[in-house]
N, C-alpha and C positions, 0 to 999 in steps of 0.2 A: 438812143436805142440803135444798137444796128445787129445787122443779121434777121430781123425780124422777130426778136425778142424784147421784152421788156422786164427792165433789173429793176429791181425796189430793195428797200432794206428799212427793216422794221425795227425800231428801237426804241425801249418803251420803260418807264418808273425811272428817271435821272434823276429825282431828289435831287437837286440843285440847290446850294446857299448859296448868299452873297459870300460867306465868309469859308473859303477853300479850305483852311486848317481845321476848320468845325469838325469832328467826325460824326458818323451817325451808325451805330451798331457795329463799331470795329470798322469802316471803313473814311474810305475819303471822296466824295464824290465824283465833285470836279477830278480828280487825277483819274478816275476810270473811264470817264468823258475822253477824256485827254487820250487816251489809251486807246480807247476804240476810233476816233476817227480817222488815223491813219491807216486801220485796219479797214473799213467802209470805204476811204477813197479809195485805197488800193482793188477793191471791187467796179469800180468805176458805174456804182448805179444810172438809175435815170432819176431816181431821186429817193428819200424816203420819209415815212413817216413816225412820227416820233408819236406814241398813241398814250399821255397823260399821266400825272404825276412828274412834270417836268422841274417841279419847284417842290421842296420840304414845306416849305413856310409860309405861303401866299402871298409873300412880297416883291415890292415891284424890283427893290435893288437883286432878289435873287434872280429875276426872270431878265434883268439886265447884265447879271453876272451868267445867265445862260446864253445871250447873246455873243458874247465875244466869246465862251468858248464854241459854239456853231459857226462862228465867222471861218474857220477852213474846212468845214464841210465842202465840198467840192461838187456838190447837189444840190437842188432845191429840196428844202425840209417843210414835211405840212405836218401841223400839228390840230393836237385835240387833247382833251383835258380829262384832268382826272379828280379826286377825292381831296387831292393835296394842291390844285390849284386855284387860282383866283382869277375869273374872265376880264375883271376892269384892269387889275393889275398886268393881267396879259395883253391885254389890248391896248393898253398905254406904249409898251414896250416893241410888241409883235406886229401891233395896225395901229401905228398911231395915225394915220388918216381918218379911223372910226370913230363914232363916240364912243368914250370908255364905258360902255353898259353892261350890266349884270347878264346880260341876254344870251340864251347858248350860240356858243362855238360850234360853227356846222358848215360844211363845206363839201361841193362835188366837182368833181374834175373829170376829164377825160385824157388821156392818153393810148395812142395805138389803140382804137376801139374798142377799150377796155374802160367802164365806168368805175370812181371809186366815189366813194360816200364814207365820211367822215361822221361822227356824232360826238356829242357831249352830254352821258352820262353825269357829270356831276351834278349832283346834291346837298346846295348850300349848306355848309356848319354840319356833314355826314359824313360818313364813312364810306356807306353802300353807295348804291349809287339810281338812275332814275332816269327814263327818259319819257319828258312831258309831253303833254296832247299838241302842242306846237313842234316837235321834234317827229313825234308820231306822224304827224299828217306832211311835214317835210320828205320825210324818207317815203311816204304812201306815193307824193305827189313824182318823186326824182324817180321811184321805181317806175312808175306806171308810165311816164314819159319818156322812158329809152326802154322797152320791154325786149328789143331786140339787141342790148349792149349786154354782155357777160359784164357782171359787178360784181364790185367785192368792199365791203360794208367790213368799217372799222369802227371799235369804242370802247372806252376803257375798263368796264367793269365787266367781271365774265357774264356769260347769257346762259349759259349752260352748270348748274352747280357740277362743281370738281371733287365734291365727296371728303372735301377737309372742314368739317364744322363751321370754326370759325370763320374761315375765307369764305364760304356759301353763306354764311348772315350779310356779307356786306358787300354781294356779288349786286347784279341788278333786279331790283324789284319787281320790277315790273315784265319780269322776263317772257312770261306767257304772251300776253300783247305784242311783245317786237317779233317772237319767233310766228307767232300766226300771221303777221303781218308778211313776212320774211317768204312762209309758204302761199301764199296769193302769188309769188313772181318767181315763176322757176327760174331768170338769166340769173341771180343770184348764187357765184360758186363759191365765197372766200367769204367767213367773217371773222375778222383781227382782234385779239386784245389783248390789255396786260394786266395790271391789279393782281393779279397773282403772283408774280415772282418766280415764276418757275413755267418750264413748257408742259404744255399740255394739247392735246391732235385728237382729234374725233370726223369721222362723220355723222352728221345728223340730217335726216332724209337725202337728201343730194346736194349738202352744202358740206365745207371740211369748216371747222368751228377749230382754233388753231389760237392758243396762250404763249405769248413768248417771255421768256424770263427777263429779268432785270438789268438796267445795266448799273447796278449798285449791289444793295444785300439782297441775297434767296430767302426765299420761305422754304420750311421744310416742305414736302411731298406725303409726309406720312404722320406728322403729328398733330393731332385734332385740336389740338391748344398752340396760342402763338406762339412759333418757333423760330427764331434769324439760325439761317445758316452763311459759311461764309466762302458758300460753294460759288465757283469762278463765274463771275458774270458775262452773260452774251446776249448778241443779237439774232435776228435772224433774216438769212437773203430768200426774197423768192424768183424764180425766172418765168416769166408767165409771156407763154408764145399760143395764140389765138384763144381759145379754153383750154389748153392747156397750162400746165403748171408743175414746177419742182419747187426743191423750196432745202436749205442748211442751215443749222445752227454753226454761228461761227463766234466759238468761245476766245476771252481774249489772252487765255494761253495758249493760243495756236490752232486748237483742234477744230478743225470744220468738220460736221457731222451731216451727211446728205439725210435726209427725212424718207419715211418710205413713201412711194404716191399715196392719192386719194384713193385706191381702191384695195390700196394695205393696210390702210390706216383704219382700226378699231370702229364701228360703227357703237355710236352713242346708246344705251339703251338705259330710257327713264322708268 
């Protein structure tokens, strides 16, 4: 961190195989991994997180074929899982110090007096996704005990339906519960996620609820039945200086796109 800012970079759905020539809906995975990390270190983050679906297949050889290519990440990467991962298979690979259990992936950190909280939404052998009464009372206990830290709460399935049919069936469940939980703690400014494929930015009460696209195949934006599209995959950087925050999509043909602030940004209405 320096200047009294703090850089992150969010990158989210890798569909990872073991096997790189695999393709998956016209593309190649690994080579758009490959593609985007020079592009991230060139940003010189303070780290980022990669927010689930890091693997196609739940296999441990993929999630160690995802290893080496994060080996020149030039950040520390924290991750959280998705619909397409596997926690033992992760933990074999990711922590092998842990026991390899089925148990959610969940993690909080601080940086620059800024809280982050990580979840795991997945939903063994589902699609959607779910966050249980043990996850519930995780995030109750990490909020309630820094009330005074501005957080920012990451997970992989959306929380918010995004108005495209099919993606809202296999968003999260249990959505009502997380977000009244969410409104109990105003330091809450930032909630991350991906499963969608595509960006998407709202505010909802005083929090920005923020979808970043792929770094693989897009979802369409507008077809109500599954759509791949094979619109240019990106990431996205945020700079968050005290509560404040900005934040760009940086596509990996070139285009960085600044986002408008949180007080441009569409207020969500259910």
């Amino acid at each position: 961190m320096t200047g009294g800012t703090l850089s992150l970079v969010q990158i989210s759905d890798l569909h990872i195989l073991a096997d790189d020539d695999r393709p998956q809906h016209g593309t190649r995975t690994a080579e758009i991994l490959r593609q985007a990390i020079p592009l991230v270190n060139a940003l010189r983050p303070d780290f980022a997180i990669a927010s689930g679906d890091l693997v196609s297949d739940e296999s441990e050889d993929s999630y160690r074929r995802l290893e080496e290519l994060l080996a020149s990440v030039e950040a520390p990467v924290h991750f959280l899982l998705g619909n397409h991962d596997n926690r033992v298979a992760f933990r074999r690979v990711f922590r092998p110090a842990e026991i390899p259990s089925s148990e959610p992936v969940c993690e909080a950190f601080e940086r620059a007096g800024v809280r982050f909280l990580l979840l795991d939404s997945l939903l063994p052998g589902k699609e959607e996704g779910s966050l249980g009464p043990h996850q519930l009372r995780w995030l109750e206990t990490e909020l309630s005990a820094h009330p005074d830290r501005p957080t920012w709460v990451f997970l992989h399935h959306q929380p918010l339906p995004i108005y495209i049919r099919w993606l809202d069936q296999l968003g999260l469940q249990n959505r009502e519960q997380f977000l009244s939980l969410l409104a109990r703690h105003r330091q809450v400014r930032v909630v991350g996620y991906g499963h969608i494929h595509q960006a998407r930015r709202w505010r909802y009460g005083d929090v920005l609820f923020a979808g970043v696209p792929a770094l693989a195949f897009q979802f369409s934006t507008v077809s109500q039945e599954p759509r791949i599209t094979l619109e240019t995959p990106a990431f996205r950087r945020f700079e968050i200086s005290g509560t404040q925050h900005r934040s760009w999509l940086h596509f990996l043909d070139g285009r960085v796109v600044q986002e408008p602030g949180p007080l441009a940004t569409p207020i969500y209405v259910r």
